[in-house]
Structure formats: C-alpha cells, structure tokens
C-alpha positions as a printed NumPy array, in Angstrom:
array([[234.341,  85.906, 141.869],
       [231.095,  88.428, 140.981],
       [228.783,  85.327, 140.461],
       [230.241,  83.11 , 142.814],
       [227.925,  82.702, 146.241],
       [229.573,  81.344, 149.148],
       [226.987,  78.671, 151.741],
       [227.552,  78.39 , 154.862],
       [225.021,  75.899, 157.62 ],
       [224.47 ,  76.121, 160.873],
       [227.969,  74.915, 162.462],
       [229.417,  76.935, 165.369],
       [232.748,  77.246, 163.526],
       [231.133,  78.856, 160.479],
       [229.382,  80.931, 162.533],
       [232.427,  82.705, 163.936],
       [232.821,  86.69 , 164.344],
       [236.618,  86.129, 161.787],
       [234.398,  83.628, 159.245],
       [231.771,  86.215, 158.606],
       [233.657,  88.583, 158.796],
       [236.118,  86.896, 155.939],
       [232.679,  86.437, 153.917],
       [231.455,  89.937, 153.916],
       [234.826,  91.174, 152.558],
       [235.144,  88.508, 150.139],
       [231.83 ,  87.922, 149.011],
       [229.84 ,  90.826, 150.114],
       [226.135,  89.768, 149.535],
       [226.909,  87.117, 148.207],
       [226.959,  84.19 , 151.134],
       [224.252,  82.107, 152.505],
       [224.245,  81.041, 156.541],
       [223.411,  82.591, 160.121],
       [223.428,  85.909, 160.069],
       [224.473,  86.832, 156.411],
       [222.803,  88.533, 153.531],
       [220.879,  85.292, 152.787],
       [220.008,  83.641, 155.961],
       [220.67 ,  79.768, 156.171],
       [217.425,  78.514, 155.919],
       [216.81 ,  75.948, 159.227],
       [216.122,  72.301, 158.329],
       [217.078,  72.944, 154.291],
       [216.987,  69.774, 152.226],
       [221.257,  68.565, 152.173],
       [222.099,  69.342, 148.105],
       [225.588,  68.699, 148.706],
       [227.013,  65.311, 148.844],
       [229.379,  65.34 , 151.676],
       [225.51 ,  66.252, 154.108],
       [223.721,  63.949, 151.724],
       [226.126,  61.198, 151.485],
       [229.54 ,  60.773, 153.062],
       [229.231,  61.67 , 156.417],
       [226.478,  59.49 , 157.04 ],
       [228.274,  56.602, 155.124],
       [231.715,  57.319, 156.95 ],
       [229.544,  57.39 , 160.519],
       [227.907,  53.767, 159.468],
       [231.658,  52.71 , 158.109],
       [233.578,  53.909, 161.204],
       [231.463,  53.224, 163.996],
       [230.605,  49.625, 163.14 ],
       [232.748,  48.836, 166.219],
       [233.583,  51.255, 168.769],
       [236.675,  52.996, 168.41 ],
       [239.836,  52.92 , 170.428],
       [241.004,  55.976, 171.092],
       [241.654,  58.992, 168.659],
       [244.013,  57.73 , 167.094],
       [242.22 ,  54.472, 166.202],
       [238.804,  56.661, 164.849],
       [241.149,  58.848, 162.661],
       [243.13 ,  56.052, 161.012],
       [239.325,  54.579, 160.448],
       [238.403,  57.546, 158.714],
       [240.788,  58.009, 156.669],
       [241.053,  54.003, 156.027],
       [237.059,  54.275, 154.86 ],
       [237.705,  57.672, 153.129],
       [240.699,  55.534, 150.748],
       [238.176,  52.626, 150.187],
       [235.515,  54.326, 148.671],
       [235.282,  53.499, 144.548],
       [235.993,  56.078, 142.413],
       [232.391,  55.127, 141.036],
       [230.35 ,  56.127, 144.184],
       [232.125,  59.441, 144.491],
       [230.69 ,  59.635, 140.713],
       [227.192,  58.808, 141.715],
       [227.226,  60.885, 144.811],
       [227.849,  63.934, 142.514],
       [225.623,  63.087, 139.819],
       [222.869,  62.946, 142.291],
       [223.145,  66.372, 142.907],
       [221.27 ,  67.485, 139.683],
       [218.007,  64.958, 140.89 ],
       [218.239,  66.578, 144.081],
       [218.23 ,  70.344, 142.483],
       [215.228,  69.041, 140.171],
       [213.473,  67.665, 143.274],
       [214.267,  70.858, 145.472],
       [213.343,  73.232, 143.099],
       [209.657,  71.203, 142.199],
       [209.225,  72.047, 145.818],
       [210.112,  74.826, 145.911],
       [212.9  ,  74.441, 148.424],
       [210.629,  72.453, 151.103],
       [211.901,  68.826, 152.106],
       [212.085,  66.76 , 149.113],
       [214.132,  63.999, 150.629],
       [210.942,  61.895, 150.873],
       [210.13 ,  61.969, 146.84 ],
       [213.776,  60.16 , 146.566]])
C-alpha cells in the first residue's frame, strides 16, 4: 500500500470529516481531493472511465423517457448497466492510456478538446 495514492473529487460524501479522516490513516500523504495532501484540482480533465464514460452514457440510456418512480429509475440502471458489451467496457478502459498521453502533453490542462 506504500505506492498506492488514493483520488478523491469534489463530491460532498467524499468530502466527509470520517472519509478523510479514513484517508489520512490509511494513506497518509498519499490521497488526492478537498482538503488533503494533494488538493483536487477544480475542473481536472475526467481520466477515469466511469466520469469520462458511463455516467454520461447511463444518464442518456436512462433518461430517454422519464422515469416512474424510484423504483422504475433503479431497475433502468441496472437494466442499462447489464446491457452494456463486454467490448465497450474494453474500450472505455483502453482509452484511459490516450487520455494520460493527452493530459500529460498538457500538462494537466483540459485536453478533452484534442480528443
């Protein structure tokens, strides 16, 4: 766990007094978000691809039509989530390493625009 860094964005629930404190004790300086060793830096190009891809795709997916109720949007989800090829999952991934390439020619500026 020495090497391993720990990222955290922006989201209330990460942001949490029990979350960072969880982080400092098991990653010391080694986390990245609001108020940690590395701060979170604020509008940071998405490198991972549930921010660059999914929830964008399950948004477009699930509210084609408005759901129901609660009940109706989580069945959705998880209906979308199940019909998503094994194949795009591979692509979303693979992406990552153009995205890395692209961030790091920037040197972490927006690079989403070069895509």
């Amino acid at each position: 766990m020495d090497e391993i860094y720990s990222q955290q964005d922006g989201a209330p629930p990460h942001y949490g007094i029990i979350v960072r404190q969880y982080l400092n004790e098991v990653f010391q300086d080694r986390w990245i978000g609001r108020r940690g060793h590395i701060e979170w830096p604020p509008r940071s190009p998405d490198l991972i691809p549930l921010d660059f891809f999914l929830w964008g795709y399950l948004k477009s997916k699930v509210y084609a039509t408005k759901p129901q109720n609660l009940d109706d949007l989580r069945g959705r989800i998880t209906r979308e989530i199940e019909l998503i090829p094994p194949e795009t999952y591979r692509n979303a991934v693979s992406a990552v390493y153009n995205r890395l390439a692209h961030c790091q020619a920037v040197e972490g500026q927006q690079f989403e625009h070069l895509l």
